[in-house]
C-alpha positions, -999 to +999 in steps of 0.1 A: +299-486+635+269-487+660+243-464+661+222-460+689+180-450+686+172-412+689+146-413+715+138-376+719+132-378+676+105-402+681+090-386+707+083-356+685+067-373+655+047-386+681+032-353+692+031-345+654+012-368+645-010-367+675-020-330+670-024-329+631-053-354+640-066-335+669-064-306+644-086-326+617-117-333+642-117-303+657-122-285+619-148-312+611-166-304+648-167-270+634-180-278+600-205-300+619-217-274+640-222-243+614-240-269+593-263-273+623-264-240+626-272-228+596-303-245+594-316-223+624-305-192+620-296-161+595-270-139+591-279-103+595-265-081+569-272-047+585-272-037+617-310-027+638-295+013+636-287+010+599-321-004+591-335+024+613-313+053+593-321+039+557-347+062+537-377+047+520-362+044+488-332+017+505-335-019+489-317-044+514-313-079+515-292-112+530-287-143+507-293-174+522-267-199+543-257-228+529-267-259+547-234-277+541-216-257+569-200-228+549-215-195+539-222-191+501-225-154+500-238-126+523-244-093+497-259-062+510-273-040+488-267-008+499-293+021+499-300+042+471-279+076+480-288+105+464-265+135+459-282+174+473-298+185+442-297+223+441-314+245+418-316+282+414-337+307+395-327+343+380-348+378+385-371+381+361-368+411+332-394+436+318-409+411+302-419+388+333-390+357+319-371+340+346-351+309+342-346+278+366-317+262+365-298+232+383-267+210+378-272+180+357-274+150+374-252+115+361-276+088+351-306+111+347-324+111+313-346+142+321-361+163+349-397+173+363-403+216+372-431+216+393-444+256+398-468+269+428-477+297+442-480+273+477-445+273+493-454+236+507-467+226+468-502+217+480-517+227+450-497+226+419-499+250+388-482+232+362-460+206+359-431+202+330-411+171+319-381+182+302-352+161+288-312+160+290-310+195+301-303+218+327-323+252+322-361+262+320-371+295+309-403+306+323-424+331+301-452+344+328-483+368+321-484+396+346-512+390+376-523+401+407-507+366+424-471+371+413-453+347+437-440+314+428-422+288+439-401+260+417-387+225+427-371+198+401-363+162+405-346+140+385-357+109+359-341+077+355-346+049+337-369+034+364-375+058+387-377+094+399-352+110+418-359+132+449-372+169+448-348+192+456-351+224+479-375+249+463-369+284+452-387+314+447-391+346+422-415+377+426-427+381+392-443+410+378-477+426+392-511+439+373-545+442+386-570+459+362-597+459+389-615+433+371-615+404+400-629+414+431-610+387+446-579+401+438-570+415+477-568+452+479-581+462+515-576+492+541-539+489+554-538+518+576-567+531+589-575+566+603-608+579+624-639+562+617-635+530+597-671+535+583-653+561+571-627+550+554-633+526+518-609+507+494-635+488+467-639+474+434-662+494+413-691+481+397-721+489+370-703+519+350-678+517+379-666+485+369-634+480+362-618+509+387-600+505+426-622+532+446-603+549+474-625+573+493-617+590+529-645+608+541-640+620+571-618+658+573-582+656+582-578+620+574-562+595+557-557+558+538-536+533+526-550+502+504-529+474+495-526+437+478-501+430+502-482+418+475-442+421+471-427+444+444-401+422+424-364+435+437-351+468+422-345+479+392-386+482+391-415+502+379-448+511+397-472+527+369-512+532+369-533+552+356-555+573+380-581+604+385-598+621+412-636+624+412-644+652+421-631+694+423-627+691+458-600+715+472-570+698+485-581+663+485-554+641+477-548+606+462-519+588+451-489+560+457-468+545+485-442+522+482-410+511+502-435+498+532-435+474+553-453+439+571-445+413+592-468+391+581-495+396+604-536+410+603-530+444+584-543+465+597-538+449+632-575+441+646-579+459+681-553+482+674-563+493+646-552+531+646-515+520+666-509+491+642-472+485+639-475+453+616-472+471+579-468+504+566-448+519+591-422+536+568-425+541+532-422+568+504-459+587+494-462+605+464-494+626+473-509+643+441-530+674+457-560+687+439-564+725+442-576+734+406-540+721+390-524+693+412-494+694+431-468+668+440-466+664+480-429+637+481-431+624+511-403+605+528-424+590+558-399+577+587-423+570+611-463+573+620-471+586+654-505+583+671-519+615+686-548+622+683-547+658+708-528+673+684-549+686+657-559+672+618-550+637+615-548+617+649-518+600+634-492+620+620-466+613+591-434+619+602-407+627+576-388+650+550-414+663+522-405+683+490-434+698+471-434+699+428-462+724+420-477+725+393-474+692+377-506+697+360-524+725+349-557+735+364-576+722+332-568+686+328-559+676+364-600+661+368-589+639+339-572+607+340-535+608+335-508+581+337-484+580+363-448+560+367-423+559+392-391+541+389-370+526+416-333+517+413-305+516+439-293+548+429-324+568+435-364+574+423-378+591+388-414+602+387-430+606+353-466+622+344-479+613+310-444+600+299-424+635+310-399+635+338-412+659+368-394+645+398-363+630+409-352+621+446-316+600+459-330+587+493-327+546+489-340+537+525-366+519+519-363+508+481-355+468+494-388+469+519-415+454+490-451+468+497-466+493+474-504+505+474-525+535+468-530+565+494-559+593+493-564+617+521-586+648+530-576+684+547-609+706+558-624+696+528-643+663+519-643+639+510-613+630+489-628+599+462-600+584+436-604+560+412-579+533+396-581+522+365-551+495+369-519+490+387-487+478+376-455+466+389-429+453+366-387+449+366-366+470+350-337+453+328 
């Protein structure tokens, strides 16, 4: 039988044949020209915005090209990330102890506390390395500076991890008068501001606050401006009046207070409304025994037409009288008042004599020492320390 030739069938290994050579330089062109390549130029392995959103603790870097025409390996190595690190820290108790705490962090062999009483950490008042924990308990002595401020960071094998976000705790307050620098000054001023004292005793004064108003129908806050820790707390000092003056008065204020600003307000000084606007006075009243004045003062107005005091004290009061007989009132006695959330107790010498429900102003922080006059002068107290600790 004859068979004829298929000429189509050639035709296609023709073209096959063709193209799988065509194929075979074009892949060598290619190898060819990445080899050129290579030798001029690098890979990138970031982009210009990552390298502009990477923190200083990123490591990056591309591995070379190979000069045979094929890349060997491009490896980023990608920036350190660190998870938010989030700390907190408890109220402190009676005995001025507070604990910082944070979540342990996977990898880290210890952690750094850093304390300051500068919110930016300027200057730093100690600093403790701890180990694989995740709880510091503080154990503070009272003072006159009782603000602080707490951050932690990490420790790794070879290096520190970031600070977290810091936190802050009101500690207790004491000032026994010793340290002039402590920061007790005028707060609210009244007539004549030569008039009108809040010192630090010294020679056989030494040791005391002095609050004297001199001037008739007057009267005077001093303060640290410093923030009472939050309620459950205690305000207690011990205190006497000079002299047998009749109706002078001296005594405590808490609940008040300040935006921050010059206190009191230079210019204005007399219409001030930065601090000590509101708060509770407990006003001790010398006429032969001493009296308890409670006042619950809502607002201060200024008018000075009106007779006595240019600025008045506007408010509920409640008067406790006696709560000292005419004999010892010249003397010093001790005096505590304790503020919760369900109301105030005021205790002379260690005995109960006064209790009041009103909470307004228990959360506003400021506290400080009052004395005043009537038509007699002047009114002079003295301070032997002051004390503001947390309740358990």
């Amino acid at each position: 039988m004859y068979f004829g030739k298929n000429q189509n069938q050639s035709s296609r290994k023709g073209v096959i044949v063709f193209s799988f050579m065509l194929a075979v330089l074009v892949i060598f062109s290619a190898v060819g020209f990445m080899s050129a390549d290579a030798e001029r130029t690098a890979v990138s392995a970031i982009s210009a915005s990552q390298q502009n959103t990477l923190s200083s603790d990123a490591i990056t870097a591309t591995d070379a090209i190979s000069a045979t025409g094929v890349i060997s390996s491009n490896i980023t190595y990608l920036p350190i990330v660190f998870t938010t690190f989030k700390i907190e820290v408890s109220l402190p108790n009676s005995s001025n102890q507070w604990t910082v705490s944070w979540d342990k962090v996977s990898g880290a062999t210890g952690y750094i506390i850093q304390e300051s009483q500068d919110p930016n950490f300027v200057m730093i008042a100690d600093e403790i390395t701890v180990g694989d924990v995740d709880s510091y308990q503080f154990d503070t002595p009272l003072s006159f500076n009782n603000v602080y401020y707490y951050r932690v960071r990490p420790v790794y094998p070879d290096y520190n991890g970031p600070w977290s976000d810091s936190v802050m705790v009101i500690g207790g307050y004491r000032d026994d008068f010793n340290n002039d620098t402590s920061g007790w000054v005028p707060t609210r001023r009244m007539t004549y501001l030569e008039e009108t004292v809040v010192r630090y005793g010294s020679g056989s004064e030494a040791g005391n606050l002095i609050i004297i108003v001199a001037d008739r129908w007057d009267w005077l806050i001093g303060s640290p401006l410093k923030p009472a820790p939050e309620p459950p707390y205690a305000i207690e000092f011990r205190a006497r009046v000079h002299d047998a003056s009749n109706l002078v008065s001296g005594g405590a204020v808490f609940g008040g207070d300040w935006n921050g600003d010059a206190c009191p307000e230079i210019g204005n000084v007399y219409q001030t409304d930065n601090c000590f606007n509101h708060f509770y006075n407990f006003n001790f009243i010398f006429y032969g025994p001493l009296k308890l004045l409670h006042e619950q003062v809502n607002s201060l107005v200024w008018c000075p037409t009106c007779g006595g005091s240019p600025i008045k004290r506007i408010g509920p009061t409640v008067d406790v009288d006696p709560i000292l007989s005419n004999g010892p009132s010249l003397e010093w006695h001790t005096y505590r008042i304790e503020v919760r959330n369900s109301g105030v107790q005021f205790y002379l010498d260690g005995a109960l004599k006064w209790t009041f429900s009103d909470t307004t102003y228990i959360n506003e922080p400021y506290f400080g020492v009052f004395a005043s006059t009537d038509e007699y002068k002047p009114s002079i107290w003295f301070y032997d320390y002051y004390q503001v600790t947390r309740l358990d």
